[in-house]
N, CA, C and O atoms as a GROMACS GRO file, in nm:
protein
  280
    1UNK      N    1   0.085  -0.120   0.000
    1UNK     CA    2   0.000   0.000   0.000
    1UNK      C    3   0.089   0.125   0.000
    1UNK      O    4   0.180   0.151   0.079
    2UNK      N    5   0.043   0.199  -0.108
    2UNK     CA    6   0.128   0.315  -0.116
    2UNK      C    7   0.092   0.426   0.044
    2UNK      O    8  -0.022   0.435   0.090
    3UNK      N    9   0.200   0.491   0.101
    3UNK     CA   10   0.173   0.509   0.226
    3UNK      C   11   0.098   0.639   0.271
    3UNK      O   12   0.069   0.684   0.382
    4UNK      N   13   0.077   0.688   0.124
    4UNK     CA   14  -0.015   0.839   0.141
    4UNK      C   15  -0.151   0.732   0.104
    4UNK      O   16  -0.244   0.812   0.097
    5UNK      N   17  -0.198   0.620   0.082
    5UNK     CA   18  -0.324   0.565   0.118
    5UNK      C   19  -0.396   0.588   0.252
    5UNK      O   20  -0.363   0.483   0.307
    6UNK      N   21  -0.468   0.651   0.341
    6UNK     CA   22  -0.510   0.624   0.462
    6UNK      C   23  -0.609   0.641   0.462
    6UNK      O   24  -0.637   0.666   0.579
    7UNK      N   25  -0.742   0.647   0.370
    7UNK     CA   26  -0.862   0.596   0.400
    7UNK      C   27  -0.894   0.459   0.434
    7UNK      O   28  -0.872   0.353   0.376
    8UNK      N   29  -0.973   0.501   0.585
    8UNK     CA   30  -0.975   0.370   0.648
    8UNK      C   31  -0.843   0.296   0.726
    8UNK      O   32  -0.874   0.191   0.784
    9UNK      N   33  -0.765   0.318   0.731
    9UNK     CA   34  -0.608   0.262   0.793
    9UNK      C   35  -0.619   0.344   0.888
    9UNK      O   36  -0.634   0.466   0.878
   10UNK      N   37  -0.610   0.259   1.015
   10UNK     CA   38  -0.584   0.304   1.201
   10UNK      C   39  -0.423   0.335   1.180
   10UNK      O   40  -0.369   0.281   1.084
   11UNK      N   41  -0.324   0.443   1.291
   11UNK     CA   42  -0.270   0.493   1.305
   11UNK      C   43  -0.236   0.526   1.430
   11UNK      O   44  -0.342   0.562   1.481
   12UNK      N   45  -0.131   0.537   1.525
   12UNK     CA   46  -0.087   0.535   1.629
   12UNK      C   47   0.027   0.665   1.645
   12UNK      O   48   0.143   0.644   1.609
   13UNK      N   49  -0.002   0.772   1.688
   13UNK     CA   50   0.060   0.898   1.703
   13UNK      C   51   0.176   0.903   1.801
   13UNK      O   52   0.178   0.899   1.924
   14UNK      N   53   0.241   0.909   1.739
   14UNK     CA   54   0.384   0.912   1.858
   14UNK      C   55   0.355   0.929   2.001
   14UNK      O   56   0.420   0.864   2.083
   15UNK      N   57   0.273   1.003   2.033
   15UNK     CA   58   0.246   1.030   2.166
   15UNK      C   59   0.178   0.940   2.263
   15UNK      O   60   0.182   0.950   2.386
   16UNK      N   61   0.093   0.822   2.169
   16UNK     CA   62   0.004   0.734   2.195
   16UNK      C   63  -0.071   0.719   2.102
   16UNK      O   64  -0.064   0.630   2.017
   17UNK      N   65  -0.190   0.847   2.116
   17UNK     CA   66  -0.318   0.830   2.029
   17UNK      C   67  -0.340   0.737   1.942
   17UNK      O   68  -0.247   0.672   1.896
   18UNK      N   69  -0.467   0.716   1.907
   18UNK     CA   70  -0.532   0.644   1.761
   18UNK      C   71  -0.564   0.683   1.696
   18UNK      O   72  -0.631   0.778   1.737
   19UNK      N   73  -0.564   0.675   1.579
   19UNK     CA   74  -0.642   0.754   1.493
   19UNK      C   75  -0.720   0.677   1.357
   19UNK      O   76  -0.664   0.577   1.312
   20UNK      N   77  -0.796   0.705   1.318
   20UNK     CA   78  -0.831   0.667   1.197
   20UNK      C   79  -0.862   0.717   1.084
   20UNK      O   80  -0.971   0.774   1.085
   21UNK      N   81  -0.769   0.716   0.919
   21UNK     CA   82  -0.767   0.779   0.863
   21UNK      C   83  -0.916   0.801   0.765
   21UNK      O   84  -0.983   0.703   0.732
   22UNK      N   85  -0.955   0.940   0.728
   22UNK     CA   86  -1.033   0.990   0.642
   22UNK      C   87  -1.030   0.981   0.538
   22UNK      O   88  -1.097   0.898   0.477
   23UNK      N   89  -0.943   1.073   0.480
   23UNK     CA   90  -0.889   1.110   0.342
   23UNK      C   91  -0.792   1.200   0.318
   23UNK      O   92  -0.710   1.231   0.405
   24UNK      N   93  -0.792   1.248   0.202
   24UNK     CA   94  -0.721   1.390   0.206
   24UNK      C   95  -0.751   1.464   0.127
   24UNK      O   96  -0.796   1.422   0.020
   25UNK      N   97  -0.740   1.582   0.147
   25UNK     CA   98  -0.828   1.702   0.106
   25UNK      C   99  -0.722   1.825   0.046
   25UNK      O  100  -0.602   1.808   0.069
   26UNK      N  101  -0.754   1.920  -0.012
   26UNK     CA  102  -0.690   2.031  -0.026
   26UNK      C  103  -0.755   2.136   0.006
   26UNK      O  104  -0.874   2.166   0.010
   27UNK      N  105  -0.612   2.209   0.037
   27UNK     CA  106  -0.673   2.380   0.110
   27UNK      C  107  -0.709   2.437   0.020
   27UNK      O  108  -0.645   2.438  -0.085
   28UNK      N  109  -0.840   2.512   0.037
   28UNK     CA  110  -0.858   2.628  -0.065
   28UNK      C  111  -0.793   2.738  -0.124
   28UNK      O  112  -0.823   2.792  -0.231
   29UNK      N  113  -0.690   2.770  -0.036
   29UNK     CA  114  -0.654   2.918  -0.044
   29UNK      C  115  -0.436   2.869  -0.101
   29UNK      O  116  -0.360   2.919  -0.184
   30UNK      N  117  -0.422   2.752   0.003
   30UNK     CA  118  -0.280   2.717  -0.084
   30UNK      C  119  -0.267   2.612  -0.180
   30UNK      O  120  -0.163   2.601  -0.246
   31UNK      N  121  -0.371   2.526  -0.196
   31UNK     CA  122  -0.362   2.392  -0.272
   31UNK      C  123  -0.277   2.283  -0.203
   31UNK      O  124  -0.243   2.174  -0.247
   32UNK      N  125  -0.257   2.328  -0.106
   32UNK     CA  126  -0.169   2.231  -0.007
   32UNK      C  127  -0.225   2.049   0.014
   32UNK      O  128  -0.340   2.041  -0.030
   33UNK      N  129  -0.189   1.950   0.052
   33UNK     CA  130  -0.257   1.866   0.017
   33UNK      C  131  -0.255   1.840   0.160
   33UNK      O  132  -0.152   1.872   0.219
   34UNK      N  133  -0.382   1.772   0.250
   34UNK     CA  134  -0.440   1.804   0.363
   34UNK      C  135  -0.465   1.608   0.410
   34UNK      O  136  -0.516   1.530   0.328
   35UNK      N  137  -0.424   1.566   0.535
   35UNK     CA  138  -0.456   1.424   0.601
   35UNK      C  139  -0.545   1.475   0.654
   35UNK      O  140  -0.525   1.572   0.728
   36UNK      N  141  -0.725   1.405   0.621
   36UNK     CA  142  -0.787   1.408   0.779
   36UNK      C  143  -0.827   1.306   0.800
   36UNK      O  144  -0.875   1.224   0.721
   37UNK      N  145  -0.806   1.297   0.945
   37UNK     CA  146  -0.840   1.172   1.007
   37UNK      C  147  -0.905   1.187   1.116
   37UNK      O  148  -0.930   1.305   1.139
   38UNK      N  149  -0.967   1.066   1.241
   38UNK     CA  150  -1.054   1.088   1.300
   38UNK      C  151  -1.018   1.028   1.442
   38UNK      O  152  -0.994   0.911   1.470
   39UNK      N  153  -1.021   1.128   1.519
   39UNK     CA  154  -0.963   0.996   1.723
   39UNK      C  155  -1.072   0.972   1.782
   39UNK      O  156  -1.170   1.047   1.776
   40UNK      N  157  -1.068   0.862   1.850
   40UNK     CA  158  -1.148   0.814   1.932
   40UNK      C  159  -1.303   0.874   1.982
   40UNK      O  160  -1.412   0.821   2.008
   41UNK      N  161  -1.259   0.986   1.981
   41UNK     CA  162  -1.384   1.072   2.044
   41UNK      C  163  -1.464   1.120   1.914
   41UNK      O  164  -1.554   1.197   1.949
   42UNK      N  165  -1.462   1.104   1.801
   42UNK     CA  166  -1.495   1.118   1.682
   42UNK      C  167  -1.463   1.285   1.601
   42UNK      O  168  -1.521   1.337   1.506
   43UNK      N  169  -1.365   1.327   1.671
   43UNK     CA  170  -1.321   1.473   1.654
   43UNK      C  171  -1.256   1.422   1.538
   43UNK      O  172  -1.224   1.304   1.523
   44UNK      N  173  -1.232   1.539   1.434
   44UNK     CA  174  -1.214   1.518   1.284
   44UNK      C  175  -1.074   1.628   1.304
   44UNK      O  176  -1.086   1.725   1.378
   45UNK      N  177  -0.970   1.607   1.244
   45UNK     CA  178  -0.853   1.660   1.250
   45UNK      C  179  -0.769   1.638   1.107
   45UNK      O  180  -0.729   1.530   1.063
   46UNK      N  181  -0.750   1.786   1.041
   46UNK     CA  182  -0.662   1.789   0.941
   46UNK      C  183  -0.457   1.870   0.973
   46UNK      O  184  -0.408   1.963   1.036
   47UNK      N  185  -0.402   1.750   0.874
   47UNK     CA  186  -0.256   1.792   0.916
   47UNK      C  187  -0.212   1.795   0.784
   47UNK      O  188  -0.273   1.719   0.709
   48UNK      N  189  -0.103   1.878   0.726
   48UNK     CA  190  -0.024   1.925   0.623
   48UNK      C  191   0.009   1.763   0.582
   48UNK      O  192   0.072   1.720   0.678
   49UNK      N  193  -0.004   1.668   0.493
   49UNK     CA  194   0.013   1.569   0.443
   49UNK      C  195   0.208   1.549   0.448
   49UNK      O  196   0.280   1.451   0.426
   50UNK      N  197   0.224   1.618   0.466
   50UNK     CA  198   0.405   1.614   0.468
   50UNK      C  199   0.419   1.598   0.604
   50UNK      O  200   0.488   1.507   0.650
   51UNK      N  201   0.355   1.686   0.682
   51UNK     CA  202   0.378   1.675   0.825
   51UNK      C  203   0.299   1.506   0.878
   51UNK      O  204   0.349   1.441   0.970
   52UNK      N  205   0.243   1.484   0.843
   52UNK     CA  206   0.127   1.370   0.825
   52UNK      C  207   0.228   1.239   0.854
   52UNK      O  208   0.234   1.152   0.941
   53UNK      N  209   0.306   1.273   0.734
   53UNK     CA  210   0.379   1.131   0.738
   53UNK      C  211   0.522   1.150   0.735
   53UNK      O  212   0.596   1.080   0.667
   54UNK      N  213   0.562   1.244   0.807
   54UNK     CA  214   0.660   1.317   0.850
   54UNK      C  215   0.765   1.268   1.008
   54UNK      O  216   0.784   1.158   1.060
   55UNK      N  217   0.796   1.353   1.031
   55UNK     CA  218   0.899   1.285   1.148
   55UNK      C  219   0.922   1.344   1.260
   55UNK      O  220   0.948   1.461   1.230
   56UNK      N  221   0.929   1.329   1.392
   56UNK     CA  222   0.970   1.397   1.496
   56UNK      C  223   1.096   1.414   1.553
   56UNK      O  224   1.158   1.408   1.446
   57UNK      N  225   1.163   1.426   1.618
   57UNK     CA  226   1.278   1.390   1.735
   57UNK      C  227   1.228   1.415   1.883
   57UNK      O  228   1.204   1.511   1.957
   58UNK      N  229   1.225   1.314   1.887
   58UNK     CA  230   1.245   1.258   2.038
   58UNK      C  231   1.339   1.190   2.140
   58UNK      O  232   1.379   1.075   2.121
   59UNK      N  233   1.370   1.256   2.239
   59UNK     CA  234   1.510   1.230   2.298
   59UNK      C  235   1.615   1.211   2.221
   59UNK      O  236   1.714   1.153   2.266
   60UNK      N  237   1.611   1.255   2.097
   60UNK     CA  238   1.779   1.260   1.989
   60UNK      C  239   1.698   1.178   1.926
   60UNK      O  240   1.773   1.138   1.836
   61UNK      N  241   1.600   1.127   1.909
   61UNK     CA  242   1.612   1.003   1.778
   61UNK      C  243   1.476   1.047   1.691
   61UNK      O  244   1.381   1.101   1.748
   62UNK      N  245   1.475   1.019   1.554
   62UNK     CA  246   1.410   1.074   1.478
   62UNK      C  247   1.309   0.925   1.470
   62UNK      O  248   1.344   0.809   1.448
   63UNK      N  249   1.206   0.967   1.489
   63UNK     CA  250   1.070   0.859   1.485
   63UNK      C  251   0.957   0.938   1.407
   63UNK      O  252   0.945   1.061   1.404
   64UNK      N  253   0.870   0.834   1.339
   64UNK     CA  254   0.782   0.888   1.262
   64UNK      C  255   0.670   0.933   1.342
   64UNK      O  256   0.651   0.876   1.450
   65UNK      N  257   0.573   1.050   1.299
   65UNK     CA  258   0.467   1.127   1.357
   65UNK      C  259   0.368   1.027   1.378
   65UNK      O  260   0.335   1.012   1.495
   66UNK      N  261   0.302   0.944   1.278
   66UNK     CA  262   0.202   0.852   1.297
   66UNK      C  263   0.257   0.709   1.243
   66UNK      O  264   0.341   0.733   1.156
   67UNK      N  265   0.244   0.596   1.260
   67UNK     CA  266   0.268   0.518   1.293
   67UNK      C  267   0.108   0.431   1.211
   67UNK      O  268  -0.012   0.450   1.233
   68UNK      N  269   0.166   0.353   1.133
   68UNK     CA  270   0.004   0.306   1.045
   68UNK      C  271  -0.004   0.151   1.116
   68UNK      O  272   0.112   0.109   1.117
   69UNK      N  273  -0.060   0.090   1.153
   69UNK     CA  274  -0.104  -0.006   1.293
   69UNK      C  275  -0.203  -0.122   1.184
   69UNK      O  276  -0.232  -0.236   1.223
   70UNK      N  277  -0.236  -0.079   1.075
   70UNK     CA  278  -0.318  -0.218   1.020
   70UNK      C  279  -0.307  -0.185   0.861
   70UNK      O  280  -0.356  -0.262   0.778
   0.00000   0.00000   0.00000
């Protein structure tokens, strides 16, 4: 599965969280290409698709932001 696929694919946020992916969308105003996905509580949340599947550092080590779980 190509890894910008996430409709429907659960996801695990560095921090913990779950998530479950939506789709992706674009901004009106930059054409930017947009992840939304959905947590537990059914709150709907969009992230910069780069940042999406993007990377953190934590304690020195570079780990991915979400984490695709199925």
């Amino acid at each position: 599965m190509d890894q910008y696929e996430v409709v429907g694919c659960r996801f695990r946020h560095y921090k913990g969280g779950l998530y479950k992916g939506m789709g992706e969308v674009i901004h009106t105003e930059t054409e930017e290409k947009l992840v939304t996905y959905e947590d537990m509580d059914g709150i709907l949340w969009a992230r910069p698709k780069d940042m999406f599947f993007g990377t953190v550092v934590v304690d020195g080590k570079e780990i991915k932001r979400f984490t695709k779980i199925n």
